[in-house]
PyMOL Python script that loads the backbone (N, CA, C, O; Angstrom):
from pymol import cmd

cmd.read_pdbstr("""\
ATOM      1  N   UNK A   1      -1.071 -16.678   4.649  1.00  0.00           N
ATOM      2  CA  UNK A   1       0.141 -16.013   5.069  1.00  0.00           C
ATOM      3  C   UNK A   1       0.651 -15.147   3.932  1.00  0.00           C
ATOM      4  O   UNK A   1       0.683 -15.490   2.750  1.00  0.00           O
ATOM      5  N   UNK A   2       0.968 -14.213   4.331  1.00  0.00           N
ATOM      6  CA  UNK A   2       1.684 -12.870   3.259  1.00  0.00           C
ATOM      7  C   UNK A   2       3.002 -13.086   3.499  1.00  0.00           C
ATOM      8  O   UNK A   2       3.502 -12.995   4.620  1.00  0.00           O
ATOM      9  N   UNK A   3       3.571 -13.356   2.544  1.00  0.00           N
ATOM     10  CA  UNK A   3       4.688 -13.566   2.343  1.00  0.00           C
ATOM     11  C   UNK A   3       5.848 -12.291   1.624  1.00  0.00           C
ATOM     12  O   UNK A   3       5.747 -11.971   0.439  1.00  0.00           O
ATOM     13  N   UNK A   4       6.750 -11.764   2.416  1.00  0.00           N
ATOM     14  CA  UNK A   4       7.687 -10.755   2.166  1.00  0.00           C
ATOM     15  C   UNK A   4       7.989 -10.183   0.969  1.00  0.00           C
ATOM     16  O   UNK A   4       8.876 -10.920   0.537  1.00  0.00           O
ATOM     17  N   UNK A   5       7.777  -9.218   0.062  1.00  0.00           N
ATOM     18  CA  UNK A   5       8.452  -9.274  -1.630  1.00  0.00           C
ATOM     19  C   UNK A   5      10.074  -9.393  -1.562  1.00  0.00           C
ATOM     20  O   UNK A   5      10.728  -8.920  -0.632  1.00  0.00           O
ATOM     21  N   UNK A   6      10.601 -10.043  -2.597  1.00  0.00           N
ATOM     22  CA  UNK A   6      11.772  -9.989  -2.902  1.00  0.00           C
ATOM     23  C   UNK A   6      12.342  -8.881  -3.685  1.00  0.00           C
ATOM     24  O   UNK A   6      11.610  -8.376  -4.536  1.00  0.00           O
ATOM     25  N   UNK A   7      12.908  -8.664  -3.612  1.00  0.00           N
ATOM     26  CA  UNK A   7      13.697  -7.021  -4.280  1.00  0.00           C
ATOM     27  C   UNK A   7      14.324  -7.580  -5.583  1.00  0.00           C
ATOM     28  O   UNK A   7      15.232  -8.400  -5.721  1.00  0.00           O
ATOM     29  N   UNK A   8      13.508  -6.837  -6.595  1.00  0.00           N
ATOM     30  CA  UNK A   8      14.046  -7.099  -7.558  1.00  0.00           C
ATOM     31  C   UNK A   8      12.908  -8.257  -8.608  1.00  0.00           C
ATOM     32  O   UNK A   8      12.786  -8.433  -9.820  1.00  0.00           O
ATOM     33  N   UNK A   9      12.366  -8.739  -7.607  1.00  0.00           N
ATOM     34  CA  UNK A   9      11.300  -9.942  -8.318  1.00  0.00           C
ATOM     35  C   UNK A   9       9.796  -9.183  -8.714  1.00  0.00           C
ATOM     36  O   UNK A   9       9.026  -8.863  -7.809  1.00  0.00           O
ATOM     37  N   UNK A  10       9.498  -8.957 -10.017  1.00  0.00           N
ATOM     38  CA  UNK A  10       8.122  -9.247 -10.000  1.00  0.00           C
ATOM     39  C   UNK A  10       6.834  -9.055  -9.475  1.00  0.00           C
ATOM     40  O   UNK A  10       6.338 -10.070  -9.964  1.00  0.00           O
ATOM     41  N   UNK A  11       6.190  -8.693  -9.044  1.00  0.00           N
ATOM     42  CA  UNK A  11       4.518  -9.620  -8.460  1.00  0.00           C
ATOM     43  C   UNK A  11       4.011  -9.925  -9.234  1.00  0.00           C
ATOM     44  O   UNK A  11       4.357  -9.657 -10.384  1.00  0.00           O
ATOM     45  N   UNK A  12       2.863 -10.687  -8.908  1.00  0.00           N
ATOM     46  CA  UNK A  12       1.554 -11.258  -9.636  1.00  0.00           C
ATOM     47  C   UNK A  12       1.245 -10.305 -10.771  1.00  0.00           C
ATOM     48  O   UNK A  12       0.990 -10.665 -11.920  1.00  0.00           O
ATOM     49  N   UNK A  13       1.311  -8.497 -10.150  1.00  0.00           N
ATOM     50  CA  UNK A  13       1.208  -7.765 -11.342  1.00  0.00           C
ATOM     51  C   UNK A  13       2.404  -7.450 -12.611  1.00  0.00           C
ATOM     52  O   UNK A  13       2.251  -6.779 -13.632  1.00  0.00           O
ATOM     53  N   UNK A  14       3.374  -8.040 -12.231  1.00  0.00           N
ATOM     54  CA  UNK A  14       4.412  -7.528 -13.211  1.00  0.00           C
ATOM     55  C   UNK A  14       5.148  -6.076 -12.361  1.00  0.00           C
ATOM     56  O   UNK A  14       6.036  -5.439 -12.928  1.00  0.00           O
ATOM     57  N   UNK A  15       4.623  -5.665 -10.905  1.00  0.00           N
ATOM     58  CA  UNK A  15       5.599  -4.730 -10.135  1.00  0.00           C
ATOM     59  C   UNK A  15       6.593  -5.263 -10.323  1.00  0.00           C
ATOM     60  O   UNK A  15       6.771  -6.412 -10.727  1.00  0.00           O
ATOM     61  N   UNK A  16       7.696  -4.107  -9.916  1.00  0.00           N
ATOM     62  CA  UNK A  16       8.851  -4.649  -8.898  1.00  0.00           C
ATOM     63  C   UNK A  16       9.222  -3.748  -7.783  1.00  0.00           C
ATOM     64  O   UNK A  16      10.065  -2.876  -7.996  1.00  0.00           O
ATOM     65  N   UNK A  17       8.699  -3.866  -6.663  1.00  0.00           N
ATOM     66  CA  UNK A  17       9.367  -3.385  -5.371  1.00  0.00           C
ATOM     67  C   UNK A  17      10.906  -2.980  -5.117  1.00  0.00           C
ATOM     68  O   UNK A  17      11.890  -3.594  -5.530  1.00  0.00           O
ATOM     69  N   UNK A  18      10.891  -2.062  -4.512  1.00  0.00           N
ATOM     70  CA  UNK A  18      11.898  -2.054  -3.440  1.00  0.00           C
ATOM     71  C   UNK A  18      11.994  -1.778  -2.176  1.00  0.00           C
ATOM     72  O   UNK A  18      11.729  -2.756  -1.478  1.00  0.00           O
ATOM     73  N   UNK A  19      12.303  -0.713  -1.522  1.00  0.00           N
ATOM     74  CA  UNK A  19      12.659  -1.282   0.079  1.00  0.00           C
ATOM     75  C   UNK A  19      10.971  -0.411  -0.023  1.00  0.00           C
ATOM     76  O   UNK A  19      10.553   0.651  -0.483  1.00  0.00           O
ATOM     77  N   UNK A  20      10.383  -1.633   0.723  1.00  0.00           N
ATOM     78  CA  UNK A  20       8.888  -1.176   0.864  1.00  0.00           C
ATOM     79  C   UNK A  20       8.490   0.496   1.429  1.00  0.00           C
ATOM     80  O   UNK A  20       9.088   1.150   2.283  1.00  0.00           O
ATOM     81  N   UNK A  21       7.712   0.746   0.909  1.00  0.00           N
ATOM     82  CA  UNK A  21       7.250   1.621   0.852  1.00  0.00           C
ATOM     83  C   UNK A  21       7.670   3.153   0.843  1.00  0.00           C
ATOM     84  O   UNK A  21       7.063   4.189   1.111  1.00  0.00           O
ATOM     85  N   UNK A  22       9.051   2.844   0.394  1.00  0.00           N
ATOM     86  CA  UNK A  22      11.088   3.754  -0.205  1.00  0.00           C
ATOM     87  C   UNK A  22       9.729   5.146  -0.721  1.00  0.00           C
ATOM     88  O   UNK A  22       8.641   5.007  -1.279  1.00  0.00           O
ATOM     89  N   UNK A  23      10.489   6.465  -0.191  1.00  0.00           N
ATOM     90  CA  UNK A  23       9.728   7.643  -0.523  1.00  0.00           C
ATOM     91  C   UNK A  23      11.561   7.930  -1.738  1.00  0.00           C
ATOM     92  O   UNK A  23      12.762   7.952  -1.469  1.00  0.00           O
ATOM     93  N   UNK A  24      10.593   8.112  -3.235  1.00  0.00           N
ATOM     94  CA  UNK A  24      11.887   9.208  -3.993  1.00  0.00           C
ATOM     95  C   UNK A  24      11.572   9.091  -5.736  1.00  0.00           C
ATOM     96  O   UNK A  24      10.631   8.536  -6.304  1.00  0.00           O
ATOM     97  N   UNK A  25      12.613   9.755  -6.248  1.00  0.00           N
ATOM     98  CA  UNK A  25      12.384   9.675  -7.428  1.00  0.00           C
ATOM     99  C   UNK A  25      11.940   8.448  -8.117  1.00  0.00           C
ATOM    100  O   UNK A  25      12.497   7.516  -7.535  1.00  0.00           O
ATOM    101  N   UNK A  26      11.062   7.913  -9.263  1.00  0.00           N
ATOM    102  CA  UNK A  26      10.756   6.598  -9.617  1.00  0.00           C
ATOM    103  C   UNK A  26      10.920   5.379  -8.818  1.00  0.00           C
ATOM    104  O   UNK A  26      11.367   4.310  -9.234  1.00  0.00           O
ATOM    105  N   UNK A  27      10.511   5.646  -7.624  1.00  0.00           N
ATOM    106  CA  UNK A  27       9.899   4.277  -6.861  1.00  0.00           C
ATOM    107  C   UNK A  27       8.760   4.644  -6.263  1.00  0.00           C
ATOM    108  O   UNK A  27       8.412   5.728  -5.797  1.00  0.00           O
ATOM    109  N   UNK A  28       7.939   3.063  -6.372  1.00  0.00           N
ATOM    110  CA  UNK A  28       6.253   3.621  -5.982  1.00  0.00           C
ATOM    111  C   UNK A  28       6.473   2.346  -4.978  1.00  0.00           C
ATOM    112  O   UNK A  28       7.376   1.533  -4.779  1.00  0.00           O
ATOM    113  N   UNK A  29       4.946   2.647  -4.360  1.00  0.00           N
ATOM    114  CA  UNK A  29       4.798   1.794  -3.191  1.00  0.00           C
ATOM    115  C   UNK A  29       4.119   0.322  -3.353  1.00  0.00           C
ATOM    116  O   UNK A  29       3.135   0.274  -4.091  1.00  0.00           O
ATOM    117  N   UNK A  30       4.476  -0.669  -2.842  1.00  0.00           N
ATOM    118  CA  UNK A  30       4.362  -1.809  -3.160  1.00  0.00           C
ATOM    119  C   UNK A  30       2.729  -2.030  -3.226  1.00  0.00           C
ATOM    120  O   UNK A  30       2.265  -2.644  -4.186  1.00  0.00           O
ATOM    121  N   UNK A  31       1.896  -1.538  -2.227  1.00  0.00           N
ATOM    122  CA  UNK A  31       0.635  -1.480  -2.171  1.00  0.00           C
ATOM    123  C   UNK A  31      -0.074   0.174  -2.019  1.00  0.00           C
ATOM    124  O   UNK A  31       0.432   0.996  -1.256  1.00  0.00           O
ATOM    125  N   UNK A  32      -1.027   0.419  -2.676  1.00  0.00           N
ATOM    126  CA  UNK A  32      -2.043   1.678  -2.451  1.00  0.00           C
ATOM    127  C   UNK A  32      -2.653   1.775  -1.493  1.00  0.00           C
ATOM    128  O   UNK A  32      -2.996   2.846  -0.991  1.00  0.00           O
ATOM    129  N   UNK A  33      -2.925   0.549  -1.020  1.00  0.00           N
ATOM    130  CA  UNK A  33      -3.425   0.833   0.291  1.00  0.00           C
ATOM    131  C   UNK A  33      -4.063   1.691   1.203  1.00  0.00           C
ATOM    132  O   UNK A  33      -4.269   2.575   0.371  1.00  0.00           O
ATOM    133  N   UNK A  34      -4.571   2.175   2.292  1.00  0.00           N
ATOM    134  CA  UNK A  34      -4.326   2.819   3.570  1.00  0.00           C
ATOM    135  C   UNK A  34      -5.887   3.050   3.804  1.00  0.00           C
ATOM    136  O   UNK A  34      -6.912   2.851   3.151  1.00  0.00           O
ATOM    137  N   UNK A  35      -5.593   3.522   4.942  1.00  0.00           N
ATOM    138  CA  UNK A  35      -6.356   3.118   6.198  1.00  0.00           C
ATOM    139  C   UNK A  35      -7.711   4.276   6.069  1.00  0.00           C
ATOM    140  O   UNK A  35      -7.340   5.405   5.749  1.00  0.00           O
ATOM    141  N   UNK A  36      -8.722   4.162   6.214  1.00  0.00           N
ATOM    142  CA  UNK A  36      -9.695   5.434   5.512  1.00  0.00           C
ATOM    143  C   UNK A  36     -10.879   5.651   6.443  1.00  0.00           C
ATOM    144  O   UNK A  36     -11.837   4.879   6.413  1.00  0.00           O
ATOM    145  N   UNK A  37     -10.838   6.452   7.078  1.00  0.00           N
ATOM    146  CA  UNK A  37     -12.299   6.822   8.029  1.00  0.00           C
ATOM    147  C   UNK A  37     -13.296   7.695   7.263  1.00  0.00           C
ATOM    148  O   UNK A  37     -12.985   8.631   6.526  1.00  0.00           O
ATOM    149  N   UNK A  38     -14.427   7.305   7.507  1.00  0.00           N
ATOM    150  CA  UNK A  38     -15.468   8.156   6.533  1.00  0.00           C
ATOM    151  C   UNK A  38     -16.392   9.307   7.626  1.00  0.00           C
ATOM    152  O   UNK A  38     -17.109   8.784   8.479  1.00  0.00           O
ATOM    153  N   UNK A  39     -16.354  10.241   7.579  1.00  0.00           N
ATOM    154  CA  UNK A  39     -17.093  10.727   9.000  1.00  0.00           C
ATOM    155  C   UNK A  39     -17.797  11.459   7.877  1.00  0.00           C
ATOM    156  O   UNK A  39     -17.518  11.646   6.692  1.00  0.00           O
ATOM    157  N   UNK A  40     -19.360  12.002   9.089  1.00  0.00           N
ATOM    158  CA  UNK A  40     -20.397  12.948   8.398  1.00  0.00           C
ATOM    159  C   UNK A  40     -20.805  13.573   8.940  1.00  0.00           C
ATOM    160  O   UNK A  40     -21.765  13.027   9.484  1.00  0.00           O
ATOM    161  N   UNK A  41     -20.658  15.149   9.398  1.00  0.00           N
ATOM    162  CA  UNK A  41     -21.723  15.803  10.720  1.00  0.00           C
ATOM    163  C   UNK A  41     -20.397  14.966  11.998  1.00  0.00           C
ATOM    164  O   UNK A  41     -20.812  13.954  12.562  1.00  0.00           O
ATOM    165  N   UNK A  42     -19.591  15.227  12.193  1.00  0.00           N
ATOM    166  CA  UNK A  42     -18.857  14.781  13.417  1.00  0.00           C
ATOM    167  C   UNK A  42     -18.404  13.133  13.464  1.00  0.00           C
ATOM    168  O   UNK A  42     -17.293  12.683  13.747  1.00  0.00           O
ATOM    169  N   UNK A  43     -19.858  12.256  13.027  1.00  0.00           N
ATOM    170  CA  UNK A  43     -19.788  11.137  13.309  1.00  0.00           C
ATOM    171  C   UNK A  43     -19.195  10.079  12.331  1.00  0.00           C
ATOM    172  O   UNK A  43     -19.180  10.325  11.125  1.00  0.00           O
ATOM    173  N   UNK A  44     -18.743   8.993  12.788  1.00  0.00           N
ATOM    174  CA  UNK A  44     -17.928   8.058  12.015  1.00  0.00           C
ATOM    175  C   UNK A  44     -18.936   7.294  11.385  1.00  0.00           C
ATOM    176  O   UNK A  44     -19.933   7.001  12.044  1.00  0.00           O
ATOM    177  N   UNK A  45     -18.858   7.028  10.530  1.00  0.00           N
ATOM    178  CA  UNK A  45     -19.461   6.281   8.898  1.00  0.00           C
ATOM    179  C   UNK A  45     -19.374   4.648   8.911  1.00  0.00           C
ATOM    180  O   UNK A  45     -20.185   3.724   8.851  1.00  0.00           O
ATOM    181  N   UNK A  46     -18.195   4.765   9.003  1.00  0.00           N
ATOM    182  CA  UNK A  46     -17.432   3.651   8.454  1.00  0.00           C
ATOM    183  C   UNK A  46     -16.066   3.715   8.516  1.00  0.00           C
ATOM    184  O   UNK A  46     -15.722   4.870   8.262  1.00  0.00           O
ATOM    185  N   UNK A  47     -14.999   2.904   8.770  1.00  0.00           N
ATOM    186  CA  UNK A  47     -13.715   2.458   8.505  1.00  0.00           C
ATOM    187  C   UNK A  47     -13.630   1.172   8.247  1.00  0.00           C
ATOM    188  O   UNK A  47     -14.214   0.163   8.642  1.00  0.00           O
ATOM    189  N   UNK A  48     -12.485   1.493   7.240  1.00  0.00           N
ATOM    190  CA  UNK A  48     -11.528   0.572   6.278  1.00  0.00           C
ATOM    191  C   UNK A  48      -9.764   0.581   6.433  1.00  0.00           C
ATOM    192  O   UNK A  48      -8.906   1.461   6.499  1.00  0.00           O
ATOM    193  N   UNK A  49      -9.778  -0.867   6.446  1.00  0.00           N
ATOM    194  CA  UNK A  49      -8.050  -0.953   7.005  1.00  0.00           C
ATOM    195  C   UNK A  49      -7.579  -2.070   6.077  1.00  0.00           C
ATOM    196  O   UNK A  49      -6.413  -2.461   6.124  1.00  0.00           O
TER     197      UNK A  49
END
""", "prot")
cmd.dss("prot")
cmd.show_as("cartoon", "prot")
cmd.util.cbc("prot")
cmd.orient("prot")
């Protein structure tokens, strides 16, 4: 189970979050994440989520 970040706390890496994934000056996103289709010649490769 993934459990919610707390605002203001920490992660495992030494982050600290705020309102997830907040677009603006000096705030980054809690995870890098995202979703990635690989196509070649039309056709799909591979995806990753």
């Amino acid at each position: 189970m993934i459990s919610p970040p707390n605002r203001g706390v920490p992660n495992v890496y030494g982050l600290v979050g705020g309102d997830a994934n907040a677009v603006g000056p000096n705030k980054r996103p809690l995870s890098s994440m995202s979703p990635t289709i690989v196509v070649k010649d039309g056709k799909n490769l591979a995806g990753y989520r």
